[in-house]
N, C-alpha and C positions, 0 to 999 in steps of 0.2 A: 380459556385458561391462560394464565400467564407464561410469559416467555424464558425458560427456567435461565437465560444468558442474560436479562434482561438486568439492569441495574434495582436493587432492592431498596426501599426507603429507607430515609437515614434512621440510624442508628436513637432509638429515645422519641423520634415521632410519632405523635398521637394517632391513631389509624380513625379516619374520620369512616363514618356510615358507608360511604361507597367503597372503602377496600373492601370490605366484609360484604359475607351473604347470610346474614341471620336466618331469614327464612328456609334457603337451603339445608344449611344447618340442621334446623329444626328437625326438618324435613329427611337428612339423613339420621341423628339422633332417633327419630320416632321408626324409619325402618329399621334398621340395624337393631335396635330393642325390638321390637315384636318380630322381628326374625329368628332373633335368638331367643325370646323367651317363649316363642310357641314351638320353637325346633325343643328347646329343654321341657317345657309341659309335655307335649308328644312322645320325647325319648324317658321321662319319666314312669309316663303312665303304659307306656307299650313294651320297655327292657326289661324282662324280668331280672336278668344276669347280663354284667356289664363284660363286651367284648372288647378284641383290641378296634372297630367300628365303632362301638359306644362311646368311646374314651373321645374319640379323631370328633365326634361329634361335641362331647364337652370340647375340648381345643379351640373347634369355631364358633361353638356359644359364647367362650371368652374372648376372640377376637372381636366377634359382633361388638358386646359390650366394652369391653375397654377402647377399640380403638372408634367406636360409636363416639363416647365422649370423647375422648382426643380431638376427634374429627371436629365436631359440635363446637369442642372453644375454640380454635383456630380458624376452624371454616366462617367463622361468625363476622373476624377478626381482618382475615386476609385472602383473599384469594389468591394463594399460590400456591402451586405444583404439589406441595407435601400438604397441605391441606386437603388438596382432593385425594391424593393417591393415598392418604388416610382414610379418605372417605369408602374408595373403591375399596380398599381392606375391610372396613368394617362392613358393607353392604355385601361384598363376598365372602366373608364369613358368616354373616347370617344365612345367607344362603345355600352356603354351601352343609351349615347345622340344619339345617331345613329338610335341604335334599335326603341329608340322610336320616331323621327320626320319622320323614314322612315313609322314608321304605320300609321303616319299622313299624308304620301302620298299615301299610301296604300287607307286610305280612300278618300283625296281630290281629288286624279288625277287618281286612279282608279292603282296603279302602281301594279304589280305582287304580289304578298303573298308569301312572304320571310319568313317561321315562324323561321326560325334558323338567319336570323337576326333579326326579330322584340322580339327575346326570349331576346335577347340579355340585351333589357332595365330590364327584371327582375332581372337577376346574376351577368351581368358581372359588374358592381360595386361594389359585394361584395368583391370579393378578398383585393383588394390593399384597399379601405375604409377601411373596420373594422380591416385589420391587420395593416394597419397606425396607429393605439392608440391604439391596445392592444398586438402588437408586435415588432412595431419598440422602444416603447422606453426604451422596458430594453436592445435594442443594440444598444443607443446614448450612447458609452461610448468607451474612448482609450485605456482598456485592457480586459483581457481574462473576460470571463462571469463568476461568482460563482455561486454556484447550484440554489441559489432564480430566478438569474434571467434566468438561463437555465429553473427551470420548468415553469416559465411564459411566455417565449419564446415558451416552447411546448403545454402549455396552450392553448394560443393564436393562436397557428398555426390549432392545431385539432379543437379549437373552428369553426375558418374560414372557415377552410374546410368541417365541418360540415353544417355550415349553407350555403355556396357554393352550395353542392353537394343538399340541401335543394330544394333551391331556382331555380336550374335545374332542376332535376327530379320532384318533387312535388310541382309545380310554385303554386298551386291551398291551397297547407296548412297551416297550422296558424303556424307563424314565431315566437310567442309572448315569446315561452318559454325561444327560443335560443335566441332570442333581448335580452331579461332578463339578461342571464347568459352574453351577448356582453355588457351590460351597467353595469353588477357589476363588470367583468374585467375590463372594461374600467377603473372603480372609484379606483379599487384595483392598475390597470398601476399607475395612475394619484398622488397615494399614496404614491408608493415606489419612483418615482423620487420625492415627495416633501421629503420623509426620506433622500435619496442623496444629493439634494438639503440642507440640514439642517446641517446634522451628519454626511457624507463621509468628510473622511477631505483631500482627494487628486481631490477634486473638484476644476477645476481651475477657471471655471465662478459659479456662485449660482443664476445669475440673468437670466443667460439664461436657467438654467435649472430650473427657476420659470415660467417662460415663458412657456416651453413645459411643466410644470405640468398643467398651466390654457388652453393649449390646447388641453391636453388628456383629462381633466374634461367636455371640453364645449363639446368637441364630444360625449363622453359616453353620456352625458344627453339630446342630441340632437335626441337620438334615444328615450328615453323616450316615444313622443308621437304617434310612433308607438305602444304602449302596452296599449294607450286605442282608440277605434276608435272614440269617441265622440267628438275629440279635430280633429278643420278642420284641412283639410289634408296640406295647403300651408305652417299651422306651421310649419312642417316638413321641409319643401322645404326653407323656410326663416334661418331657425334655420342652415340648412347643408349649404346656402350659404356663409352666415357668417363664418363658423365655415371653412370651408373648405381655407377661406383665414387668419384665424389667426393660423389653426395648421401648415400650409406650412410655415409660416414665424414663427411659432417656434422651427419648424425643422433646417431650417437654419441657425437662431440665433443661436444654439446650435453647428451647426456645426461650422460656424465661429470664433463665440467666443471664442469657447472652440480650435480651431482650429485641428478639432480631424482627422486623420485619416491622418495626414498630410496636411492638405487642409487649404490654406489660401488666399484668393483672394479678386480681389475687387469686388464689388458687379454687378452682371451681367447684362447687359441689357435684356437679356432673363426672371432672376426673373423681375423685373420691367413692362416688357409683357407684360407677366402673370396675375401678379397682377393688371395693367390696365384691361386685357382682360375680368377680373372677374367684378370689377368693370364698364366695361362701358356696360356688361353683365345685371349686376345688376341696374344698370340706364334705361337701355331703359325695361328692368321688370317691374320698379317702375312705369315709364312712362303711360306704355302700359295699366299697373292696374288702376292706376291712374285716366286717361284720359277714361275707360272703366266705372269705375264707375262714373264719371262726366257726360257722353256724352253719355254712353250707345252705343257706334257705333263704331267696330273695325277699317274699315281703317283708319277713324281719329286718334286714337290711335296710329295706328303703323306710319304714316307717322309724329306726333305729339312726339312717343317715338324716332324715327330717329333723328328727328332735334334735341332732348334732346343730341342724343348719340355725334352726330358732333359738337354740342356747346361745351358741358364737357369734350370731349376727349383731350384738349392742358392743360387744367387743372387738371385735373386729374393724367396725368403722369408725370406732375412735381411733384404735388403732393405724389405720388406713390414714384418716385425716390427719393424727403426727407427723407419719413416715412422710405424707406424698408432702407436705406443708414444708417440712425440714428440707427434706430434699431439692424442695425447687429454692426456696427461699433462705434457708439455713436458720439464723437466728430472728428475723426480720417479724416473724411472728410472736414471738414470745411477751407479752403486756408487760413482764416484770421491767425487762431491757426497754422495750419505749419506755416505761415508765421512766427508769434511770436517766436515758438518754437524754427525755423532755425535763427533767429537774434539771442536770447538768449545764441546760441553758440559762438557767437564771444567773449564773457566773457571768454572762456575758458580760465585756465593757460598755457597752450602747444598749443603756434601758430601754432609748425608742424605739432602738430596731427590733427586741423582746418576741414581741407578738408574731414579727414579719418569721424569725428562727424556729417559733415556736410551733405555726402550721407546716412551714416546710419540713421538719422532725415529725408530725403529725403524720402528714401524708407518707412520707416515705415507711416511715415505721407498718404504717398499716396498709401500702401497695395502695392507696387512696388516686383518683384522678386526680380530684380537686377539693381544696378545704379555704372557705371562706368564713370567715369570723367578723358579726357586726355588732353593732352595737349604735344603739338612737335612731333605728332606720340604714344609718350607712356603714361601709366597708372600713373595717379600720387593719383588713391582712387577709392576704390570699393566696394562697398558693396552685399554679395549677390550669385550666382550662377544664369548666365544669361541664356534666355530660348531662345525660339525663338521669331521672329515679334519686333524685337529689333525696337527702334526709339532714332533715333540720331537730338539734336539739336548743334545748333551753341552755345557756350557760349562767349560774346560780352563783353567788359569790355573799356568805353569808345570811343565808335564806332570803336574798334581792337578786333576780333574773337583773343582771346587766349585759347584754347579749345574747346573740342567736348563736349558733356554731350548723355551718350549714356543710356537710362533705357527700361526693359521690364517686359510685366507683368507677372502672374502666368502662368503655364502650363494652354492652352487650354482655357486662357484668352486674351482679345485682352484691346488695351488701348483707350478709351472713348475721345471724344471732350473734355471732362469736364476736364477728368483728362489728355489729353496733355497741357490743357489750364494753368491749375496750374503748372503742371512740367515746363513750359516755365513761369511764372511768377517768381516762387522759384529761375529759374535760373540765374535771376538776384543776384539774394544771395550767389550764388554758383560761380558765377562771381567773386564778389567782394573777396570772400575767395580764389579764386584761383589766382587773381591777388595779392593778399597779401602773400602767399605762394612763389609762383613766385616771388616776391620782395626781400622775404627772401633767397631763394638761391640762387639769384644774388648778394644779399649781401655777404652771405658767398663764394661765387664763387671769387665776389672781392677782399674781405678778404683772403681768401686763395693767389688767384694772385699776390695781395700786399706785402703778407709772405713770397712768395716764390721769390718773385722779388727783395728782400730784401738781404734776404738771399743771395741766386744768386751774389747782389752787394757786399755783404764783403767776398763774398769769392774769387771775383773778384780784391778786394781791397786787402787780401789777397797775393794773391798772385802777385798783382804789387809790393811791398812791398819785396815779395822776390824777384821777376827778376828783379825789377828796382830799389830799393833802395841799395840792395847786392850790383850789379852790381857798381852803383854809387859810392859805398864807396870805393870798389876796387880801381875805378880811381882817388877817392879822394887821397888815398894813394899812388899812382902814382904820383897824381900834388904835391903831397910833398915832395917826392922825386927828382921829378925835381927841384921845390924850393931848398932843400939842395943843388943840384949841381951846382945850376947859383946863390948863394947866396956870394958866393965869386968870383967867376969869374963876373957876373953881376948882382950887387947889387938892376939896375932899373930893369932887366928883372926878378927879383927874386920878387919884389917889385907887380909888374903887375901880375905876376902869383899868388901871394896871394891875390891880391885885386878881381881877377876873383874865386879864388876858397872859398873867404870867401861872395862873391855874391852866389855863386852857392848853401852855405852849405843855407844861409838865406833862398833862395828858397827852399829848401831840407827841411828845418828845418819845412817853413809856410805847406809842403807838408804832412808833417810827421802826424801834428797836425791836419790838416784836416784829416786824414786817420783813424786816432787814434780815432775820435770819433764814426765810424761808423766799428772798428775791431771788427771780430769773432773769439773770439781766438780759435785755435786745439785745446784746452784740451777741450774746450765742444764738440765738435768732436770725440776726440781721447778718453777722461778720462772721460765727462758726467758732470754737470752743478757744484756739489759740488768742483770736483778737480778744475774748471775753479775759482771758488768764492774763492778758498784756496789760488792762486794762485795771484788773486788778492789783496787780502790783506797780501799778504806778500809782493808786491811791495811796497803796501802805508806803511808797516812796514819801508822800506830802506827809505824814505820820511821823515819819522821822525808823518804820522802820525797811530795812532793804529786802527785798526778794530777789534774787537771783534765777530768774526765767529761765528755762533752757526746753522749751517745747519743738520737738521736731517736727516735721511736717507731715500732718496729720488725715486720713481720707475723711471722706464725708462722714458724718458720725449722725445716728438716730439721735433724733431728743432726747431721750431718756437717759442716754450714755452720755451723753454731752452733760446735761440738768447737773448726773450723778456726779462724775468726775468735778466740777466747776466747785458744788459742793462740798465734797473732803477738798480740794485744795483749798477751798476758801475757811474751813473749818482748819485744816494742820496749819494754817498760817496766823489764822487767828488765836492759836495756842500756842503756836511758837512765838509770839507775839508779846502775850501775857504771861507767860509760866516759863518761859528758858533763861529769861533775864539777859539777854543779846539784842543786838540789833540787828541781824542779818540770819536768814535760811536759805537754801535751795530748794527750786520747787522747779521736777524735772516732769513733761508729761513726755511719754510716745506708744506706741502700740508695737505689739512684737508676739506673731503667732498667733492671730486670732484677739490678745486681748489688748483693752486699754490699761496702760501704767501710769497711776500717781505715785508719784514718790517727794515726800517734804521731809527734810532733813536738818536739824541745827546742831551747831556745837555746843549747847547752852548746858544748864543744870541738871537733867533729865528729868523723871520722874521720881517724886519721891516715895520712899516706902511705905507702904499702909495708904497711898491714896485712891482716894473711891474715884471709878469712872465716872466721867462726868455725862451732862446731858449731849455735849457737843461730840463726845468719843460714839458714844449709844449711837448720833444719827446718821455718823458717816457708816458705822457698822450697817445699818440698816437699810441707808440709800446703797451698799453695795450689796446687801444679801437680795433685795428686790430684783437685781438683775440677773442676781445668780453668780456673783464675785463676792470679793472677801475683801474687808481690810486686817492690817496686820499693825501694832502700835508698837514699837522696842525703844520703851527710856529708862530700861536697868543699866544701872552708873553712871559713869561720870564723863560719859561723852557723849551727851545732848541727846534727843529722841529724832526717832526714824519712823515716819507714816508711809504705810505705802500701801495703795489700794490697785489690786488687776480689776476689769471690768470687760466680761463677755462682750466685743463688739455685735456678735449676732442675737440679736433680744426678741423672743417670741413675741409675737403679736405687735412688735415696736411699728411703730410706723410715722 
């Protein structure tokens, strides 16, 4: 057993296989239920008339069961101190339901005289009872003990075992004194967590540990009417029923909420049980009293409380599965609110991150360990550390499966109807975001494609320009030299040769000029995008017209941004050129927050009205939509037009 001073794990840690004892678990789960449900078969079939004994044995049929499952999820989970002394409650309530339907065969069917089980119904509920509220809850907490709650710890433990060893040995003596001292512990437990609950300021829930304050109070005072005997006994027995399904389900509040010990899960079908089991426990009791004092005649009663238990039982565990669900989790279950939650993420600013907000909403919303979404074989969002009992759905996007959606639940949780039910509804949400992601790297995949195909073509164009225009000129210089030599000897065949080589230069010439608009020059290449921009306006200097450079100092830029940018300036220059009627522009590059800045500016004519975009507007528009920037064109009036193009320095797939 763990060391109840010992430091607890942090706070949100996944509790790997070795904190947990599933097996034992199991193993308490399966006693604790057939203790109790053969101590209730036996007191069924042998009580004719329910005493204030019959009742005391319902009490620990319902402890069995309820704190059976308590025990079973935690114990699975964590091996520590309130885990078992849950355990030892429900394995002593079974027993102790045992002890006593067996004396009641002992008397109706004559069965053998067991006194070491029939002792059983006197003790063995005290252990795990009375230390459930006045020692488990100064150890509902995620760090080391401080000495208060170590000496109420030790308090409570010698108290128990005092009255334990009591109620074995001296089954025959007055209990009242040590009840005493068990109900003013109890009020003194029920005290210090309402102080935690108030004034601890590293309390992370207050409402669940309001909760366990009103369940250590209801038990302490439950025992009360043990301490006079005048007060009928089934009080007793009414008061522990009750009380024994609100402390269990403050335990676990606590645990949950507070998610202490590491442990955080959805809420189990085993609690849910439980709590029916108590409740349809409590039904056919009501029943049986009921119909006993109407009718005065037990087997009407019991066959009158049956049909009560068979009617209420579809309702009641819905019922059951609301309360315990709200209770431990509040709103966290409700499909409508994921639903809400998970749309409200499509507002996000960052489409890429989409996917990554979208399982993290997923998981939380649905108390999920782990939720991974792929798509083409790989991972494209995940949230989580996945367990085992993984469940994989299809995610559908238009009647086309584009990904898997794979989620699992907590350690040594399994995933419910309910909640596959929601994960395949959400995941129509998780569809549509992952088809929208998907869209977007096909864009930029394009994009990239486009760049690089581009690219690719001027450098292609490049270098026809050197094999075949070099080449060409070579032989142009050859046909002119033929010319000189047949220009006196043969005037027409001189005549012919220049009418073929002033055809060839016209083609040459229309060739050039097509080439020309789609050149990459080496210096952005070889020297980097400034020397290339230098370089061009010293050309249009020999043109006669002026550029005025002002390029700051620029970092390493991808091809493609470099290609783009070189491009609109070399395009706003050459319209400033021809259409402002000036001889001078600015042409300013720098970068600022991520992007690249063209800006060409002249004092000229502007734009006149009614004119159509030209092809040269169109391509700067397009060499910056490729990267995912904008150009912007302003020549309304009468003070010259303004180009100015940003350009994303970071370019998907750029390389």
């Amino acid at each position: 057993m763990t060391d109840p001073a010992a430091p607890a794990a942090l706070p949100g840690a996944v509790p790997t296989p070795a904190d947990g004892a599933p097996r034992t678990a199991r193993a308490v789960v399966v006693a604790a239920w057939m203790l109790g449900l053969g101590a209730l078969a036996l007191y069924v079939l042998t009580t004719p008339m329910m005493g204030a004994d019959s009742l005391f044995v319902v009490v620990d049929v319902s402890v069995a069961l309820v704190y059976g499952a308590v025990a079973g999820v935690l114990l699975a989970r964590r091996r520590h101190p309130v885990s078992w002394l849950l355990a030892l409650a429900a394995i002593g309530g079974g027993m102790a339901a045992f002890g006593g339907a067996y004396r009641g065969a002992v008397d109706a069917w004559g069965w053998p005289q067991l006194m070491w089980v029939e002792t059983w119904f006197g003790w063995a509920w005290v252990p795990g009872t009375v230390g459930l509220f006045i020692v488990v809850p100064w150890l509902m907490r995620d760090r080391a003990l401080g000495p208060w709650a170590r000496a109420g710890v030790t308090l409570g433990v010698v108290t128990t075992l005092v009255l334990t060893v009591q109620r074995m040995v001296f089954p025959m003596s007055d209990p009242r004194v040590l009840l005493g001292l068990v109900v003013v512990l109890g009020l003194v437990t029920a005290g210090a967590v309402a102080w935690r609950a108030r004034y601890e300021p590293a309390v992370r829930d207050r409402v669940a540990l309001g909760w366990l304050t009103l369940g250590v109070a209801v038990m302490a005072l439950s025992f009360l009417p043990l301490l006079w005997y005048s007060i009928p006994p089934w009080t007793m027995a009414v008061l522990h029923l009750v009380c024994q399904v609100l402390f269990s389900g403050a335990i676990l509040v606590v645990v949950l909420r507070q998610q202490l010990w590491g442990i955080d899960l959805a809420v189990s079908r085993a609690l849910v049980a439980g709590v029916l089991g108590v409740l349809l426990v409590a039904a056919y009791v009501l029943a049986v009293v009921g119909v006993q004092q109407a009718v005065g005649d037990a087997p009407t009663s019991q066959v009158a409380a049956a049909v009560v238990v068979v009617l209420a039982a579809p309702y009641l565990r819905q019922w059951a599965g609301r309360r315990v669900g709200a209770l431990v989790y509040g709103e966290a279950l409700d499909p409508h609110r994921a639903v809400s939650a998970m749309g409200a993420r499509f507002a996000s600013d960052d489409e890429r991150a989409l996917l990554d907000v979208l399982v993290a909403q997923l998981a939380s919303s649905m108390r999920l360990q782990s939720v991974t979404l792929t798509s083409g074989g790989a991972a494209v969002a995940s949230y989580g550390v996945p367990s085992s009992n993984a469940l994989e759905l299809p995610v559908v996007h238009r009647g086309q499966e584009i990904g898997v959606l794979v989620v699992t639940a907590p350690p040594g949780e399994w995933l419910g109807a309910r909640t596959v039910r929601a994960v395949e509804d959400l995941s129509d949400l998780l569809a549509a975001g992952l088809a929208l992601t998907l869209a977007l790297h096909e864009a930029d995949a394009a994009r990239e494609r486009l760049t690089t195909a581009r690219l690719q073509e001027r450098k292609v164009i490049r270098r026809e320009l050197h094999d075949g225009l070099g080449p060409w000129l070579a032989g142009l210089r050859l046909g002119m030299q033929g010319v000189r030599n047949a220009v006196r000897q043969d005037p027409d065949l001189a005549e012919s040769l220049l009418d073929s080589l002033s055809a060839e230069l016209d083609q040459r010439i229309a060739d050039v000029r097509s080439l020309s608009h789609h050149l990459l020059p080496p210096a952005i290449e070889q020297l980097g995008l400034a020397a290339a921009l230098q370089e061009l306006a010293a050309r249009w200097e020999q043109t006669g017209m002026r550029v005025r450079l002002r390029c700051a100092s620029l970092p390493p830029l991808e091809p493609p941004v470099a290609a783009a940018a070189y491009a609109i300036a070399s395009e706003a220059v050459t319209n400033a050129a021809k259409h402002s009627g000036v001889d001078t522009c600015d042409l300013t590059v720098d970068v600022h927050q991520g992007t690249l800045r063209v800006l060409c500016v002249d004092d000229g004519a502007g734009i006149s009205p009614g004119a159509r975009e030209g092809v040269g507007l169109r391509a700067m528009a397009e060499r910056a939509l490729e990267l995912g920037g904008e150009v912007v064109v302003d020549g309304d009036g009468p003070r010259g037009t303004r180009v100015s193009a940003e350009l994303p320095l970071d370019v998907v797939g750029a390389a």
